[in-house]
Structures are given as structure tokens and as C-alpha cells.
C-alpha positions as CSV (number, residue, x, y, z in Angstrom):
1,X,123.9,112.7,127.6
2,X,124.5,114.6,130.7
3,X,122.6,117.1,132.0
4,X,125.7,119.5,131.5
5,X,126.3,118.9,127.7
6,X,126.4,121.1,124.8
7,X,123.3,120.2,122.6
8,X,122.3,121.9,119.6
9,X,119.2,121.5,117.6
10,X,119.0,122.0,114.6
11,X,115.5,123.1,113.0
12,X,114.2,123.7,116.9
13,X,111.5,126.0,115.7
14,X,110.2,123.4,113.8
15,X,107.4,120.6,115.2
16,X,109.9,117.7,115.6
17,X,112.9,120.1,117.1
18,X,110.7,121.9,119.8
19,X,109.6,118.6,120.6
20,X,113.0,117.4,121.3
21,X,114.0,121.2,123.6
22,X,111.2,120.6,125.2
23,X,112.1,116.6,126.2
24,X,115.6,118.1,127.0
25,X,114.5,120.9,129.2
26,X,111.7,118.6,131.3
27,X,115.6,116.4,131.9
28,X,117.2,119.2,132.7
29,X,119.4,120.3,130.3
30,X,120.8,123.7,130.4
31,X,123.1,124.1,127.7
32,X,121.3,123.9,124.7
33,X,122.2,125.9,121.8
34,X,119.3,127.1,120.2
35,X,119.6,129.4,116.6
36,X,116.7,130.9,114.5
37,X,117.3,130.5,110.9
38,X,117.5,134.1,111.1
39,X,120.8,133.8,113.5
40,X,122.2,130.8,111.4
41,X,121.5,130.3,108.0
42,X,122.2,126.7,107.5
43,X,122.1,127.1,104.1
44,X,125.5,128.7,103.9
45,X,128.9,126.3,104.1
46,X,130.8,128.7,106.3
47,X,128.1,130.2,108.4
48,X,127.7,126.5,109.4
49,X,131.5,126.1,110.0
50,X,132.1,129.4,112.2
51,X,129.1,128.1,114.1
52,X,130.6,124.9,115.3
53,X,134.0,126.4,115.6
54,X,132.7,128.9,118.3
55,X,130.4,126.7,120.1
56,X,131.7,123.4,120.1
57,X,128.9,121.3,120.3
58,X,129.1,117.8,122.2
59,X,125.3,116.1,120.8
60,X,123.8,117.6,118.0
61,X,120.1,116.5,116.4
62,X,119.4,117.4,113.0
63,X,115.5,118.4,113.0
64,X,116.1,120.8,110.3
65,X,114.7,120.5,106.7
66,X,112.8,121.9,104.2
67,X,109.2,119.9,104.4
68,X,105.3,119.7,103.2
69,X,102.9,117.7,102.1
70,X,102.0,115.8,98.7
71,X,101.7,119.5,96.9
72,X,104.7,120.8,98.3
73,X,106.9,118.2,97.6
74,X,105.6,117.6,93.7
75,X,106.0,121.2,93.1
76,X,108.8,122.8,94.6
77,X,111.2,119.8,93.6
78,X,114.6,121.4,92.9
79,X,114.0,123.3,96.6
80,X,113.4,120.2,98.3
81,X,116.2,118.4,97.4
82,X,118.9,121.6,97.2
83,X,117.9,122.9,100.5
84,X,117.6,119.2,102.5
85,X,120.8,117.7,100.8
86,X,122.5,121.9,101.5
87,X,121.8,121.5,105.5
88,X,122.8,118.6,105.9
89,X,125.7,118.3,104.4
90,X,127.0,121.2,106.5
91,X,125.6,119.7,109.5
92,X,126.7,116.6,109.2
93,X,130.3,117.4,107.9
94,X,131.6,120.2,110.0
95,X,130.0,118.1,113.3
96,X,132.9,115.6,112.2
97,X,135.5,118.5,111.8
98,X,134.4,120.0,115.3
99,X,134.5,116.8,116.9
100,X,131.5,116.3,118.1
101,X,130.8,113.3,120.6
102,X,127.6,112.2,119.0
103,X,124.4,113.3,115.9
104,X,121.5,111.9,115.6
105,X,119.9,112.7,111.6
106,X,116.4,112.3,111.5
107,X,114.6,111.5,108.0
108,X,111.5,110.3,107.0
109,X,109.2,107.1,105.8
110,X,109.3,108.4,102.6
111,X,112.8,106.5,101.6
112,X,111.6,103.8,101.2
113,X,110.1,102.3,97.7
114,X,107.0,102.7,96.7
115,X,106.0,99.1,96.1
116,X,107.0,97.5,98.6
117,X,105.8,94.8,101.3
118,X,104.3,95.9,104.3
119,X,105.0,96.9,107.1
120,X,108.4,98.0,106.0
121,X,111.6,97.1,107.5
122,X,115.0,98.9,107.5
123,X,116.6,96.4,105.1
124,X,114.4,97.4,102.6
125,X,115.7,100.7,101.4
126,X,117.2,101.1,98.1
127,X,115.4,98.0,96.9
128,X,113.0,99.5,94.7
129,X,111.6,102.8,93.1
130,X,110.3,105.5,95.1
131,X,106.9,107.5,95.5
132,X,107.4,110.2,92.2
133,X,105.6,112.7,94.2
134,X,108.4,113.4,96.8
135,X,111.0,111.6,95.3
136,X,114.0,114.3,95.6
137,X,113.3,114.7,99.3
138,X,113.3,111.7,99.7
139,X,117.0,111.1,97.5
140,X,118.4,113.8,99.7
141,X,117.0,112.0,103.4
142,X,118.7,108.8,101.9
143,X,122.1,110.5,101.4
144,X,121.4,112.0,104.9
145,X,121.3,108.4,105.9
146,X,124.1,107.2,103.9
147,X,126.5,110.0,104.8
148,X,126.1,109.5,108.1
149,X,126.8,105.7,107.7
150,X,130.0,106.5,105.4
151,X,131.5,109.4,108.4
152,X,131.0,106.4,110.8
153,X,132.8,104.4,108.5
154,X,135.8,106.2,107.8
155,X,136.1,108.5,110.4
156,X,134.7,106.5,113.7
157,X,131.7,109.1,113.8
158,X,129.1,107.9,116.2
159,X,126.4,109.7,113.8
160,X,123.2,107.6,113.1
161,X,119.8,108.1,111.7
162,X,116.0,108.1,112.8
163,X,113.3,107.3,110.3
164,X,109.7,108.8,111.8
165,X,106.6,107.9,109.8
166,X,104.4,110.6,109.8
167,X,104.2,113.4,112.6
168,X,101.9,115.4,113.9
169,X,100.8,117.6,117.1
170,X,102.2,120.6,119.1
171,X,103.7,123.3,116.5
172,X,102.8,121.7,113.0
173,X,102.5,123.4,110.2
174,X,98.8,124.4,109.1
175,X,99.5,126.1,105.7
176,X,97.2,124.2,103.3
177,X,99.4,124.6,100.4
178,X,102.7,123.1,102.7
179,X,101.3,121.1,105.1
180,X,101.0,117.3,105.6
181,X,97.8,115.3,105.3
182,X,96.8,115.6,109.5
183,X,97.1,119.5,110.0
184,X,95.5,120.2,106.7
185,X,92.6,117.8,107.2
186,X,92.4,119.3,110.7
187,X,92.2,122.5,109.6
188,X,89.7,121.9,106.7
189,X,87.3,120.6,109.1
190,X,87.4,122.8,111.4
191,X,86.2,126.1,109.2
192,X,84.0,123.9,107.3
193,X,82.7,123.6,111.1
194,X,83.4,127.2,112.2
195,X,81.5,128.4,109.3
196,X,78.8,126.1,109.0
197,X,79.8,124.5,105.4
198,X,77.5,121.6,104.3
199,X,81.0,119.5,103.1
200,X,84.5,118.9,103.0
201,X,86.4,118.0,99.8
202,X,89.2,115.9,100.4
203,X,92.1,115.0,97.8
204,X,92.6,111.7,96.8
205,X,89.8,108.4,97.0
206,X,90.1,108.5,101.0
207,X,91.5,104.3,100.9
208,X,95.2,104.6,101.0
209,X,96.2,103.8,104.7
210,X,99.0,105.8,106.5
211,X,100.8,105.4,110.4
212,X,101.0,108.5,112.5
213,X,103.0,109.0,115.4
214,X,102.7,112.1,117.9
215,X,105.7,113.9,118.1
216,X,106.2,114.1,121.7
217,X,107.0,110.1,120.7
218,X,109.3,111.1,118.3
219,X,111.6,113.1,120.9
220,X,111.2,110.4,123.1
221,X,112.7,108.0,120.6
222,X,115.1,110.4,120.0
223,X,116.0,111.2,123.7
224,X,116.6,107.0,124.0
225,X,118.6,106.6,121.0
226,X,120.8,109.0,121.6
227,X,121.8,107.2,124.4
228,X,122.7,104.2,122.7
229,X,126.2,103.0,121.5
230,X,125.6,103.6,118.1
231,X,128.2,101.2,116.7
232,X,126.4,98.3,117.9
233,X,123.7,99.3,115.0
234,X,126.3,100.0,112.6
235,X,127.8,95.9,113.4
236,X,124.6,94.8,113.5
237,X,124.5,95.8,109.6
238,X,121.6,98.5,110.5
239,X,122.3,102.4,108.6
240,X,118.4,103.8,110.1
241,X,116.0,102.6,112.8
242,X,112.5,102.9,112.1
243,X,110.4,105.4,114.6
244,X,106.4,104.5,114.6
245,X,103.5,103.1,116.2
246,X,103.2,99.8,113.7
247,X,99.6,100.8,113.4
248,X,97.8,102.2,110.0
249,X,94.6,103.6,109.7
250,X,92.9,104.8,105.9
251,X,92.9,108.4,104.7
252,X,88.5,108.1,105.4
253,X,88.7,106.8,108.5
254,X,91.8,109.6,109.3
255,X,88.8,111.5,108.6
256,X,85.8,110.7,110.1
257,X,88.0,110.4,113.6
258,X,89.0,114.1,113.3
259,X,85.4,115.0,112.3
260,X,84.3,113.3,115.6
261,X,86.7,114.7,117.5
262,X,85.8,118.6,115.8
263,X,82.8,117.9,116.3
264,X,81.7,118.1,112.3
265,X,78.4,116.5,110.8
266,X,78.7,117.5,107.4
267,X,79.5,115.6,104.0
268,X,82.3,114.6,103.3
269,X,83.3,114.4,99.5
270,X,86.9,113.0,98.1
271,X,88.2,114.5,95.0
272,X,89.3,111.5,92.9
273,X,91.1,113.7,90.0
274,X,94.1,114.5,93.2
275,X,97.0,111.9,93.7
276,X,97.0,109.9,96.7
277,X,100.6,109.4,97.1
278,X,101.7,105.6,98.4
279,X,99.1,103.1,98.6
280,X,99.6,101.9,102.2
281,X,102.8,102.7,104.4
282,X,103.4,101.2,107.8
283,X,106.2,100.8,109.7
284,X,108.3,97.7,111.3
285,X,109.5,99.1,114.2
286,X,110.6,95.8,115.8
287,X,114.1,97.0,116.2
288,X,113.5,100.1,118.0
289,X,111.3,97.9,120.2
290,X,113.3,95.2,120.8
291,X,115.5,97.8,122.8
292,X,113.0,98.9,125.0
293,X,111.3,102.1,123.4
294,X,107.3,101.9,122.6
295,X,105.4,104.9,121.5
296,X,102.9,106.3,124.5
297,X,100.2,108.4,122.7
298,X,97.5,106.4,120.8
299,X,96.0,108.2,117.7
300,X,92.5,109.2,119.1
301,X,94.3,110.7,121.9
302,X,97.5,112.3,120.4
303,X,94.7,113.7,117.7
304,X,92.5,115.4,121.2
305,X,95.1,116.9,122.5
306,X,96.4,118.3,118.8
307,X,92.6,119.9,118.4
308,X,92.6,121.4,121.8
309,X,96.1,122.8,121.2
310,X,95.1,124.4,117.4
311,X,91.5,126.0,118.7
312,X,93.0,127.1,122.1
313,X,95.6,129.1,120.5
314,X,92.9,130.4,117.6
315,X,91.1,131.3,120.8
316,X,93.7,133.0,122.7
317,X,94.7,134.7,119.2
318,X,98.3,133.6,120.0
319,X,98.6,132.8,116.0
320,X,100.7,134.5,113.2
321,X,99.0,137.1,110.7
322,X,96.9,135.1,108.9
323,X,95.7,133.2,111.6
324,X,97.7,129.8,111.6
325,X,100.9,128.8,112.5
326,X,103.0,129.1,109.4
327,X,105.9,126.7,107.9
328,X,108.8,126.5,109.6
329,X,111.7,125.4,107.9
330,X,114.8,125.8,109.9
């Protein structure tokens, strides 16, 4: 992409598309086309194509999605997959009307089964059942995937897909009822440490193991992929490549890393009666290396710096109402 390109992202409020301005500014891109969900509901089918009509977009990256955690996902199902399969879809379709040069679709870990062998390669979705507990997000990030793959093969589209395994860092969301397992076990510990609580109750055993990747990574990926000739994937018999750090670490360890880092000494209890989700999901992300791109950020560090970020700006008071920053889904 050159520096003079139209580029809109999609979701760039969010933690993975502010990651991505921000990789694009530091380049020096100038023309990015930035809208609120306020400004452009991407909800609506022709909203989404007067957008594209009027600003013509060369590279777009779709960071937008309705998202959360194990509670969110199990309990708002009809939302998640309505409102990921709705954006998309628009996206995706009237980028191929407008004639846009290149899209990059990112999804999730999630698609792939449940039971499955480890660490997971890209061949391996569709060949089993999925996790119940985010299942319909999941069905609408594989038609993301699929739909992209079907525009390329009709129409020529150089669209592609991205498949981070779990994110975290600079603008996450830290709603306990929404948010993924790193902000919310963040969070938890750090009251329990603010207000001087003897313990921290958990959900789940503490044993499954999960990867997580800094999002600065993730744009980085991004930023490097985009670049790419994206029909050399598609002949290569590739739909997704796989965005992690090919490392895993358990739910109680996840733990007593952020309670170092917080600074916490109290007990730690795990509340057996809540689901854990997947047993153990890592990443093969031997593709993505074998072109060149390796995550930077180690877990211990990326973790550090996503503390310092969350209690500077509790600090500084530059935090919504209720004192964190809240979902953002679009």
C-alpha cells in the first residue's frame, strides 16, 4: 500500500482497528477513512453502499464485529451471529461492487473445532464440531472466511482472511460481563488489589491452556499481509492464515503472572460450577512464518505494558463514566 492510498477501517474504535490506524499513521498514511458507528451504521445494507460509492476506498480491513467473552457469546447468541454475519456481508460485498483494490477480513481462533489436534492448522477448519459456547460467532467468522474465498473465486477479488488467537492490550474492552478472559482477569485483580480483598474467584478449574498475542502484533501481521499477492494463498489451496505466537500458557498460570505483575498476594479461588470453554487452543502459525512475519511482544511483557496502560489511564481519570473503557463494537 502506498502511502497515498485510500484505507478504511472498519471497527477503528475498536482494540484490533486502532491498532491497525495507528501502524498506518507511524507509515505515514494520510488518507485513512475513519467512521464512528455513529457516522456509519454498518448494520444497514445501503448506508454501507452510499459509503463506498462516495469514498471509493482502495484497501479496506474489516476490524469490525460484535465481540466478548465466554458469557457474552453463550448469551446474546442470535446478536452475535446477526450483527457479525450483517457487517460483513455489507462490507465485504459492496468492497467488490466499488472496486476495491484489496480487504483483508479478520476473524478469530474460535472457527475451528472443538476437538481437535493441537496446535491447529488452517486445513483444519470445518473438520469437526465447534466450542457450543460461541458457536454462532464463530458460524458467521467462517462465512466471513468463506465469502471472501468465493468473491476471489468468481469475481478475481483479492480479499483474504486473518485468523488472530486471542488479543489483548491498548484499548480492550474491560466490561466484566463482555470482556475476554485477559482484561477481565486484569481487572478483577486489580480491585481485589485496590481494595484490599483477601481473594479472587475465577470462572472455570484454572487448567485449560490458551495463546495470546498483543495486538500491536496483530496490526503488524496485518500491515505484512496486506502486502502480499493474495492469490498465491488462494493457489496454494489456503482460504485463512493463522496470526499467533505458537505459545500456550494455562488459565492459573494466566493468573498468577498478572497477579505478579499487579502486584496481588491474595487467594486465589476457581469457581468449578463456570464453563471453561475449549480445553487447550494453540495456534500453527508456520505459514504466516514461513513468509517472514514473527510476533515481537512476549506475554510477560505485552501483559506490563497492558497494566501500565489500564492504571495510568484510571490514574489520569481519562476513562468512561463508570470508570473503564467500555465495549466497542463498531
Amino acid at each position: 500500500m502506498d502511502k497515498g492510498a485510500r484505507i478504511y477501517v472498519a471497527g477503528h474504535n475498536g482494540m484490533v482497528g486502532s491498532a491497525i490506524v495507528r501502524y498506518l499513521q507511524d507509515k505515514g498514511s494520510d488518507k485513512l477513512i475513519l467512521r464512528s458507528r455513529k457516522e456509519l451504521n454498518l448494520l444497514d445494507q445501503k448506508v454501507v453502499k452510499w459509503f463506498f460509492k462516495d469514498e471509493k476506498p482502495d484497501y479496506v480491513f474489516i476490524a469490525a464485529a460484535k465481540v466478548g467473552g465466554i458469557h457474552a457469546n453463550n448469551t446474546c447468541r442470535a446478536q452475535f451471529i446477526y450483527e457479525n454475519l450483517q457487517i460483513q456481508n455489507n462490507i465485504i460485498h459492496y468492497a467488490y461492487e466499488f472496486g476495491v483494490k484489496k480487504l483483508l477480513f479478520l476473524g478469530s481462533s474460535c472457527i475451528y473445532p472443538r476437538d481437535i489436534s493441537q496446535p491447529i492448522k488452517e486445513e483444519y477448519l470445518l473438520t469437526g464440531k465447534l466450542e457450543s459456547t460461541n458457536e454462532p460467532y464463530a458460524l458467521a467468522k467462517i462465512a466471513g472466511i468463506k465469502m471472501c474465498e468465493s468473491y476471489y473465486s468468481q469475481y478475481g477479488c483479492q480479499f483474504f482472511s486473518l485468523m488472530p488467537t486471542n488479543a489483548y492490550g491498548q484499548n480492550d474492552n474491560y466490561d466484566l460481563k463482555t470482556s475476554h478472559a485477559i482484561p477481565a482477569l486484569l481487572r478483577k485483580i486489580h480491585e481485589a488489589k485496590v481494595s484490599g480483598a483477601k481473594e479472587v474467584t475465577v470462572w472455570g478449574t484454572g487448567k485449560p491452556t490458551r495463546e495470546f498475542i498483543h495486538v500491536d502484533d496483530i496490526a503488524d501481521a496485518c500491515l505484512f499481509v496486506m502486502d502480499k499477492d493474495f492469490s498465491q494463498f488462494y493457489e496454494q489451496g489456503l482460504t485463512h492464515l493463522n496470526v499467533g505466537t505458537s505459545s500456550e500458557i494455562s488459565i492459573e498460570n494466566l493468573v498468577s503472572l498478572l497477579s505478579e505483575i499487579i502486584g496481588y498476594k491474595g487467594r486465589i479461588n476457581y469457581d468449578k460450577s463456570m464453563p471453561d470453554g475449549t480445553p487447550r487452543k494453540v495456534m500453527d502459525v508456520s505459514k504466516i512464518s514461513q513468509l517472514g512475519w514473527k510476533h515481537k511482544i512476549d506475554l510477560e511483557e505485552g501483559l506490563s505494558m497492558t497494566y501500565a496502560l489500564f492504571a495510568g489511564k484510571r490514574a489520569n481519570k481519562n476513562i468512561t463514566k463508570d470508570g473503564y473503557l467500555e465495549r466497542q463494537i463498531i
